[in-house]
N, C-alpha and C positions, 0 to 999 in steps of 0.2 A: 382860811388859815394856811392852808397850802402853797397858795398864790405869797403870803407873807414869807413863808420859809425862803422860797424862789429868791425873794428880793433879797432876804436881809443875805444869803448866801454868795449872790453874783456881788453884793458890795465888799462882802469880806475878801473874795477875790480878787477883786478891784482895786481894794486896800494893798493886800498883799502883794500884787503885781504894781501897784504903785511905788510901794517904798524896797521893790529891787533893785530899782533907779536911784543911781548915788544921785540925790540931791545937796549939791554943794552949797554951806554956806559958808560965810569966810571963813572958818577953823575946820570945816567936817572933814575927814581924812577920805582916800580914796581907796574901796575895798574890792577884792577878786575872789572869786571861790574858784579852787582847785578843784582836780580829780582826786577819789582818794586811792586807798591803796595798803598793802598789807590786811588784805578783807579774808575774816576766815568765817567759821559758823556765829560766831558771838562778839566778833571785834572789828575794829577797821581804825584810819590813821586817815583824816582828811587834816587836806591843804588849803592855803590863801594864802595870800599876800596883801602890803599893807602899805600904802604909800602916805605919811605923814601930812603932808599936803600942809607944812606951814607950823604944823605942831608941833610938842617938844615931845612928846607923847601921845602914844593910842592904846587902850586897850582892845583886845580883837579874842574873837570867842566863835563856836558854831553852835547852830541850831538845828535840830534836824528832827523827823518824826515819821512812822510810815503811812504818813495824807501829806502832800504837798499843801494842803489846808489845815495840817495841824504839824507843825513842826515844834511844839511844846518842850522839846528837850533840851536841856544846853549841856556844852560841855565845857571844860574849865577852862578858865582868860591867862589870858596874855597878857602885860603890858610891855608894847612895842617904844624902841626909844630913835627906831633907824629905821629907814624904809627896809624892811625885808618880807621874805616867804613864813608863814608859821604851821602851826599845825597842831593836831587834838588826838588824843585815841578816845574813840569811842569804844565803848566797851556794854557786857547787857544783852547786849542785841540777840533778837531770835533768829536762828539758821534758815537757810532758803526764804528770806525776805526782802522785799526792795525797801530802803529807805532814800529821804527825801534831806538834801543837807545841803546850808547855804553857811557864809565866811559875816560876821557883824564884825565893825567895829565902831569906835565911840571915839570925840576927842577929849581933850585932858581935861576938860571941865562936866565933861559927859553929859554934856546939853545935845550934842548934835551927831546922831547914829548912822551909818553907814551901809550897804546890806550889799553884799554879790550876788550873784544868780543862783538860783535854784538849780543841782546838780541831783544826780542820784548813784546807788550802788546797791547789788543784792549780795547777803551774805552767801558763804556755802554752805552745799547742802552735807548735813549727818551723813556719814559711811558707814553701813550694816557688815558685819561681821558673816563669809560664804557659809551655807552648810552643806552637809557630805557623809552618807552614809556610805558603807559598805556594803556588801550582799556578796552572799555565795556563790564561791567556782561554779563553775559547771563547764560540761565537756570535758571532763580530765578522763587520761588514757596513763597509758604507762608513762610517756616520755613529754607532756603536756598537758594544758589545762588555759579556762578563759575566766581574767579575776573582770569581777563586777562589781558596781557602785551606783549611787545618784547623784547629783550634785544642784547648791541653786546659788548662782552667784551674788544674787539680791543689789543689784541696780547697779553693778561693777563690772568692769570685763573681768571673768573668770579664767581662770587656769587650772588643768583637774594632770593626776600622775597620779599611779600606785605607786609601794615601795612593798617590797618581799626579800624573801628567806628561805632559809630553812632550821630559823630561829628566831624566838618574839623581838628581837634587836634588828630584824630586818636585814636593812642592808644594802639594797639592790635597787634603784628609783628605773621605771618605765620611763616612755616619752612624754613630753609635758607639751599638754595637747592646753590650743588656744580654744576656749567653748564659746566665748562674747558674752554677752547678755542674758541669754535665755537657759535657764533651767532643763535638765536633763538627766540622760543616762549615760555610764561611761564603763569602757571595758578594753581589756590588755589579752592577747592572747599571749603563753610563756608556752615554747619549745626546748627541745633539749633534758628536759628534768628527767630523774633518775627516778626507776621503775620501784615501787613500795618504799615511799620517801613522802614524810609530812613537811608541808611548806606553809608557811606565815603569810599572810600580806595585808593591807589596807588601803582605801581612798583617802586622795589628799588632795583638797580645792582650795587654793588661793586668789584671794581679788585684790584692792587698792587699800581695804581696810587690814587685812589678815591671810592667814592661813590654817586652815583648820583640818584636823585627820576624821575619817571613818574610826570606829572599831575596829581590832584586830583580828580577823578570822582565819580560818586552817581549811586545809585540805591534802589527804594523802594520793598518791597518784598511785593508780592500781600494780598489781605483783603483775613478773613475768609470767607466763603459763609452763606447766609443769609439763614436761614431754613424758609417752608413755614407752617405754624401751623392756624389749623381750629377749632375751638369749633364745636360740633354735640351733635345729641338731649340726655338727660341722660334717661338712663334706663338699667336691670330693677328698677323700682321706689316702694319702701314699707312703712311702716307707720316712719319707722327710719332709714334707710336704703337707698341707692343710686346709682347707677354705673353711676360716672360722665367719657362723651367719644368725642374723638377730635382724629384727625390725625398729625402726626409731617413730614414733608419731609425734611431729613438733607442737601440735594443738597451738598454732598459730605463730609460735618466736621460733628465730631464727636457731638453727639444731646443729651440730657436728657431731661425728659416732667415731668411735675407735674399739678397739678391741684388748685386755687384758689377757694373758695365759703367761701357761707356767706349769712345771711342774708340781706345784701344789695350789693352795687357794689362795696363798699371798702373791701367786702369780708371779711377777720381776719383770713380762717384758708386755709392749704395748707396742700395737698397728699405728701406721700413720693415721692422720685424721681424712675422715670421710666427711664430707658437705653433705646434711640433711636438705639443707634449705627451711620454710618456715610454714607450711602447708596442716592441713588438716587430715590428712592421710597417711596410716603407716606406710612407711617405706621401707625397702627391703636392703639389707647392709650385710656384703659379703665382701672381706677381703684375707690373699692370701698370705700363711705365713712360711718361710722353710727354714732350714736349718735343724729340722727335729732330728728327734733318735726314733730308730726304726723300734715299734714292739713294747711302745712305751706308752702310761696314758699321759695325756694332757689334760689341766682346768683349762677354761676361758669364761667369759664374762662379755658381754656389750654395755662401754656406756658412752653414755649421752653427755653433750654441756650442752648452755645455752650459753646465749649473749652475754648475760654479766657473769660467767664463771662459773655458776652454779654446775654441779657433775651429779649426776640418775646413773644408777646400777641397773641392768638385769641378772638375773637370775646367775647360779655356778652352771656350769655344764662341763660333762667329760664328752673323749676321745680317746683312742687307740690307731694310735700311727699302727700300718701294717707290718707284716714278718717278710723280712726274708728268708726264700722258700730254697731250701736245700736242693742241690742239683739231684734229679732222678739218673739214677746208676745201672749199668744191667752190663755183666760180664756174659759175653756172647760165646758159644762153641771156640773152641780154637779150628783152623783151616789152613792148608797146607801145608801139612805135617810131610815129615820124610825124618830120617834121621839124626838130620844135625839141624831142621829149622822148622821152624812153625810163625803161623798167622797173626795172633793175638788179636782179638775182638771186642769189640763192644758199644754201646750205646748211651750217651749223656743227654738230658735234658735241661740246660742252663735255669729252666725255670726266671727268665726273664732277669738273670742276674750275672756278669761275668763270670765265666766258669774256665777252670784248667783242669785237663785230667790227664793222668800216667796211669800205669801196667808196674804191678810186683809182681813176683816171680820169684818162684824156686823150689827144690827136688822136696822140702817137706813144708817149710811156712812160706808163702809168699813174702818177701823181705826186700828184694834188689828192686830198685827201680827204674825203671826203661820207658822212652816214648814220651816224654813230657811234652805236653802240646794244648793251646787254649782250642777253646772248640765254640768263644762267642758268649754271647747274651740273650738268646733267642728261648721261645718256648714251645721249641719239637724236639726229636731225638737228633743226635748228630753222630754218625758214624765214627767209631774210633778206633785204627789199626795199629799194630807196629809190627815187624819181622823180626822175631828173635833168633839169633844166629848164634852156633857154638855150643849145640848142644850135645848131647851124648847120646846112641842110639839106644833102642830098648829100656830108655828112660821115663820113670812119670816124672811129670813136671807139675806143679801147682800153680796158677794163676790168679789175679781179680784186678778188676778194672776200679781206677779210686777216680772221682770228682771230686771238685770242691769249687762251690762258689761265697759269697757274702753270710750265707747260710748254715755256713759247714763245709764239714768232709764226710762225703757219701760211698762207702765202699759199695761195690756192684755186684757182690758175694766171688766164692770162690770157685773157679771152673780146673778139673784138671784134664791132660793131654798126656799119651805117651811116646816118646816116639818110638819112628819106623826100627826095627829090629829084635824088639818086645812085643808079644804076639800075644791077645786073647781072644778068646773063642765067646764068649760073651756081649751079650747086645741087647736094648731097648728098645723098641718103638712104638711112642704115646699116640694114640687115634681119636679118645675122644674122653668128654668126660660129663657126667651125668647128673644133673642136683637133684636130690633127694628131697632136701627139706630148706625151709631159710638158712640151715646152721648145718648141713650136711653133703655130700657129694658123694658120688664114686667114681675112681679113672682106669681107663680100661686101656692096655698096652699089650702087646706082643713081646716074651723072651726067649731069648736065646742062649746056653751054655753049654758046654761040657763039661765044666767046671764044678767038682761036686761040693765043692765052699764056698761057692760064688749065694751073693747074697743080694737084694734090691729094697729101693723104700721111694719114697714120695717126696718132695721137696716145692715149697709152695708160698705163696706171700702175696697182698691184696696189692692190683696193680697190676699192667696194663704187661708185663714182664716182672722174671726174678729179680729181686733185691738181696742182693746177699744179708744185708745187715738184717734187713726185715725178716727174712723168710724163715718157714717152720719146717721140720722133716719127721715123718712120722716113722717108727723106730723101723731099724732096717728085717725083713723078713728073709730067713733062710730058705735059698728056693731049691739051689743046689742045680744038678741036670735037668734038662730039657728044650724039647724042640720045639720052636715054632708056639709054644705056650700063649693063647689069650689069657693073662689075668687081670687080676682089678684090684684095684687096695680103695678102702674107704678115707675121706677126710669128717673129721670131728669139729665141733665146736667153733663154727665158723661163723660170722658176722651175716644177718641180711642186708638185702639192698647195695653190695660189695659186687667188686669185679675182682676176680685171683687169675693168678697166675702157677700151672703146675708143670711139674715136669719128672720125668720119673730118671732113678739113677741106679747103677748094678756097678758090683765091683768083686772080680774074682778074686782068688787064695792068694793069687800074686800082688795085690794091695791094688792089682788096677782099674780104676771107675770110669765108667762112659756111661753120657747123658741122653736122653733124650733130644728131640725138639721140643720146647713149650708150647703149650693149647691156653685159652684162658677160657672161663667160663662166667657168670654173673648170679647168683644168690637171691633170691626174693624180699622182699624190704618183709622185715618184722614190724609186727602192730604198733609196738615205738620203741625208740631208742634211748639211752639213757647216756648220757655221757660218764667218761670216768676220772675217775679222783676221788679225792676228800672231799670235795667240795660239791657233791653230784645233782647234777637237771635231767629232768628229762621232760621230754614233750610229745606231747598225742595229740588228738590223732597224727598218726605220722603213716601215710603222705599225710600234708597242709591242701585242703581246699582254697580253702577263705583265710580261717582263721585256728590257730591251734593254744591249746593251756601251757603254760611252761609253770613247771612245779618245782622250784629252789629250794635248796637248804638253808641256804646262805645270801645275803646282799653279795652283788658283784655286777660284773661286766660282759658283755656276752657277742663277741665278733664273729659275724659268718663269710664264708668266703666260698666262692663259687670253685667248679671243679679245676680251676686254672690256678687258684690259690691266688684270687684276686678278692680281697676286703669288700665286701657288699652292703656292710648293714653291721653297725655299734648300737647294740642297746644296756640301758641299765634296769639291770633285776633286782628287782626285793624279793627278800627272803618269802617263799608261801609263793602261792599261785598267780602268774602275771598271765596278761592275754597277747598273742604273739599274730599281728596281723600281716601275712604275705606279704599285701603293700604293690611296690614296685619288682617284684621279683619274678624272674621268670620261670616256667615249670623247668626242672632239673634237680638234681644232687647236691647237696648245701652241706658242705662242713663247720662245727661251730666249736670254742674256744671258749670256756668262760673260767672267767680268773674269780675267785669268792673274795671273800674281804677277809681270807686265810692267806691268802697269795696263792692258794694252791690253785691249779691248773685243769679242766677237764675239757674231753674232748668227744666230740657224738658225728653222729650225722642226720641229717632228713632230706626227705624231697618234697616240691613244691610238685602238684600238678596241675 
């Protein structure tokens, strides 16, 4: 049976490739099969030609099928009246197939048929439409981020691109990457973006057939870091002068500091900018400022920006720019007396601040003024003379020495002289002086009079020498005659922990007074000191070890300043009991200033040991 198939098979073959052969007989026309052309998935446009060969007439068709053994189809006729080229659209046809097609034609009586050669053609094949997900960023930071996708071209060269924003409208197209053939994974990295800022994007895959998107997905890209900024105490602190100081931590973004102050807490003036940099460590921000008022407080504040703008506050804090300190004054004996002239004396101490001092004079108020002369900025004494001339013998005279610097005007008390020609019999001489108690003394002196109305007393003031302005006199005691007298006057009510200055004074009937020399003596520090005002502190233990209580009335301000009258230490007190740690202070004498939130003023002293 098998053997049968063989046979009848290779015959139909046989047949077939037989009558591909124009067999001419006298009327058959002469046929060719073309190439065809315009071939898509389902269609095609085959050719032939047709040479009549004698006839008036041909009709011409094609036959085609996908078995060169079975070309069963036809498609629709011609009739030809000219030798020329013809053609058929085939239509039907399935995609990505070869078919088998030859050119018939017939002559006019359609006895005698014609055949060309067996030719072929494959349609083309179906185009799939790419697909293309999306997928989540990842690796976003403040200023970027990496968009992701899949993509599969499906038998096409493919082409894949994001498009973003920072709105579902996009916007923005990445690089349009060539992928070929093969299915994958795709991904864009984006710079430059703005720190807590949400962005849009999607995958976009085109091939030969289309273009098709991912889903639309988001992602914000993270906040700058927040810097940690502290205000700290200012110093050093001088009459105009400031170093205001605070710490900046950038916790990673780039930092600059400046500084706020002012008279109040709205502040009004600002430091240039200081460079943090962007680190993980507080750093330390001190810059100065001047132009201040001497004795005055100041607010300040530190703050921070970052990179985009953003500004961090610390804390308020005060200060107290220091005082200038009043020249120390001390009207000295008068020396070289005669008649008609005399010495005039004394001693200034600038207290570190320009100073000029003059000599008043005269027979009952010191009034006229003589000797005008700067005597510098320093902080020791400076000697200060002048020669008054023109006087009158057997004359008192009254005198005082005046300073003034930035401070004030210091009078140096009053000393009087008489001159040569007036004669007393009368005289002091202080030897030594004794303390009794913290708050008491005795001064022991030699007098001398013949004067039976002559009278003496004590004259005295804290400091290293008399102060006229300052000084006390304890009331004067009728001594009357006597020779060669050791006595002693007591002082009252005097200060511990204090250095004075005394000096004893005698003045006969005749209105004339002569001085001693001064002695100075030193007081024992009391268990504690209280400062004075309305506003009153005090603090114990006093001496300071370690650490001492300070016990307030009042909120306020409390500047201490060393025996030179140099600012050492601004603290602020609250009202009730604060703790008062030595710190960096040296053992010595500390005077302290505290202003209440009365305005009013007190003043104490302690020592550190």
């Amino acid at each position: 049976m098998k053997t049968m198939k063989k046979v009848l098979t290779f015959m139909a073959v046989l047949a077939l490739l037989l009558t591909s052969v124009n067999f001419v007989g006298a009327q058959a026309p002469l046929i060719t099969t073309d190439s065809s052309a315009l071939i898509t998935q389902t269609t095609a446009k085959s050719y032939g030609s047709c040479n009549l060969n004698g006839n008036s007439q041909c009709k011409v068709w094609f036959q085609y099928g996908t078995s060169i053994i079975n070309l069963n189809s036809l498609s629709s006729s011609t009739i030809l009246t000219t030798n020329s080229i013809f053609s058929a659209n085939l239509s039907g046809l399935n995609s990505n197939t070869t078919y088998y097609y030859r050119a018939v034609g017939a002559d006019s009586s359609l006895i005698d048929t014609a055949y060309g050669v067996i030719k072929s053609f494959t349609t083309l094949t179906v185009l799939l439409p790419p697909s293309c997900t999306t997928i989540a960023a990842n690796a976003i930071s403040q200023t970027g981020g990496i968009l992701n996708g899949t993509f599969n071209p499906n038998g096409s060269n493919g082409y894949t691109h994001f498009e973003w924003g920072t709105t579902i409208l996009l916007g923005t197209l990445t690089t349009i990457i060539n992928q070929g053939l093969n299915p994958g994974t795709m991904s864009h990295p984006l710079t430059g973006l703005t720190a807590n800022t949400t962005y849009y994007f999607k995958a976009v895959c085109q091939n030969s057939d289309s273009t098709v998107s991912g889903s639309v997905l988001s992602f914000t890209t993270t906040a700058n870091p927040t810097p940690t900024v502290v205000t700290t105490s200012a110093g050093p602190i001088g009459l105009n002068t400031a170093t205001l100081n605070g710490t900046v931590n950038p916790n990673g973004g780039y930092t600059i500091a400046r500084f706020e102050y002012g008279l109040t807490t709205s502040y009004g003036s600002t430091t240039t900018n200081y460079v943090v940099g962007s680190g993980f460590n507080s750093v330390p921000v001190g810059i100065s400022v001047s132009g201040l008022t001497a004795n005055t407080v100041y607010n300040y504040r530190i703050v921070a920006e970052d990179v985009l703008g953003n500004v961090y506050y610390g804390q308020n804090e005060s200060f107290i720019t220091t005082s200038y300190v009043p020249a120390c004054v001390v009207t000295s004996p008068v020396s070289g007396i005669t008649t008609t002239t005399a010495t005039l004396n004394g001693l200034v101490n600038p207290n570190g601040t320009n100073a000029n001092a003059w000599f008043l004079w005269g027979t009952a108020t010191p009034i006229s003024v003589v000797g005008i002369q700067t005597v510098g900025g320093g902080n020791s004494n400076v000697p200060v003379n002048y020669v008054l001339t023109g006087l009158n013998p057997g004359t008192t005279y009254y005198i005082e020495l005046i300073g003034q610097n930035s401070g004030g005007t210091t009078p140096g008390g009053i000393v009087s002289f008489t001159t040569l020609g007036g004669t007393t019999n009368t005289s002091v001489t202080i030897f030594s002086a004794s303390v009794t108690s913290d708050q008491t003394a005795d001064v022991y002196f030699y007098y001398n009079s013949n004067d039976p109305g002559a009278v003496w007393w004590l004259k005295y003031c804290i400091g290293n020498s008399i102060i006229p302005s300052f000084a006390q006199s304890t009331v004067p005691f009728p001594q009357g005659q006597g020779v060669n007298l050791m006595l002693n006057g007591g002082l009252l009510n005097l200060s511990g922990g204090l250095t004075y200055s005394v000096c004893v004074l005698a003045m006969d009937g005749n209105m004339v007074t002569v001085s001693s020399d001064t002695i100075t003596f030193s007081t024992p520090l009391a268990i504690s000191e209280i400062g004075s005002g309305k506003s009153s502190i005090e603090i114990f233990p006093n001496p300071i070890v370690n650490e001492a209580v300070i016990n307030s009335s009042t909120d306020g301000i409390m500047s201490v300043l060393d025996i030179t009258g140099k600012q050492v230490k601004v603290m602020n007190i609250t009202k009730g009991k604060s703790i008062f740690v030595k710190g960096e202070l040296n053992p010595g004498i500390y005077i302290f200033t505290f202003r209440g939130e009365d305005s009013e003023i007190s003043t104490g002293k302690f020592i550190v040991q």
